[in-house]
C-alpha positions in Angstrom: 76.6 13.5 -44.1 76.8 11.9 -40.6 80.0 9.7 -41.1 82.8 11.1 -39.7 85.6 11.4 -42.2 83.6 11.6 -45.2 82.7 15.3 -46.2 82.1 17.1 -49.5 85.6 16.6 -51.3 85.3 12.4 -50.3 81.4 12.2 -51.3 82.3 14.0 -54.8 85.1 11.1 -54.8 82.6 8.2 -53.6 80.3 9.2 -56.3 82.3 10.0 -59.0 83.9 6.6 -58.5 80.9 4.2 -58.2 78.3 6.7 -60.1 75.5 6.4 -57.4 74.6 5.9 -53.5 73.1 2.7 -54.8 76.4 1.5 -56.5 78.5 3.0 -52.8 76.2 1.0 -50.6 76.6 -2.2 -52.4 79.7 -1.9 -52.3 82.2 -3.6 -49.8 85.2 -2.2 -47.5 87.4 -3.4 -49.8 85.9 -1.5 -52.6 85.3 1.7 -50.8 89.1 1.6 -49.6 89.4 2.1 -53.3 88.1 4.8 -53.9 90.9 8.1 -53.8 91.3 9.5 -50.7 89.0 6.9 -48.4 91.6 4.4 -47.1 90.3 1.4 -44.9 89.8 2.6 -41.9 87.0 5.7 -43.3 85.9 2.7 -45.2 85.0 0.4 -42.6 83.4 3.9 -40.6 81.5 4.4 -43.9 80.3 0.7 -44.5 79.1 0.1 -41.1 77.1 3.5 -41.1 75.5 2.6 -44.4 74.4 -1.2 -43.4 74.1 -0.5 -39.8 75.0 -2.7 -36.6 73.0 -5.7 -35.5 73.8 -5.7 -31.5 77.1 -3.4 -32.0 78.1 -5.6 -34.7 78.1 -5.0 -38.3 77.3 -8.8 -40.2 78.5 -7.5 -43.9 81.9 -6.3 -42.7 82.1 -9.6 -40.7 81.3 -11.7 -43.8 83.8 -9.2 -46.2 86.6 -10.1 -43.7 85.7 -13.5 -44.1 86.0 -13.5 -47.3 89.2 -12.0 -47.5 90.5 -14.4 -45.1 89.4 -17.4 -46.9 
């Protein structure tokens, strides 16, 4: 409810797409950008708010871009 960009329609979409909060919060910004209606940047928004930032930086989106880059 406290990520900007995500309200009611976009959780009915997050949930109806990976079934549970479990499911969106393993998930990565590549996945969530997915989802209909999200797009990257809500994704990265979402992702960080759900894994949270270790000295203003969040490790899981560092390592997805990684990833991606590799």
């Amino acid at each position: 409810d406290a990520v900007p960009g995500v309200g009611e329609a976009r959780r009915r979409a997050l949930l109806r797409h990976f079934g549970s909060l479990a499911r969106v919060r393993e998930a990565s910004i590549e996945e969530l950008a997915e989802c209909d209606g999200l797009g990257p940047s809500v994704a990265e928004r979402l992702h960080a708010h759900l894994h949270g930032l270790v000295d203003g930086v969040d490790p899981v989106r560092d390592a997805s871009i990684e990833d991606a880059q590799a």
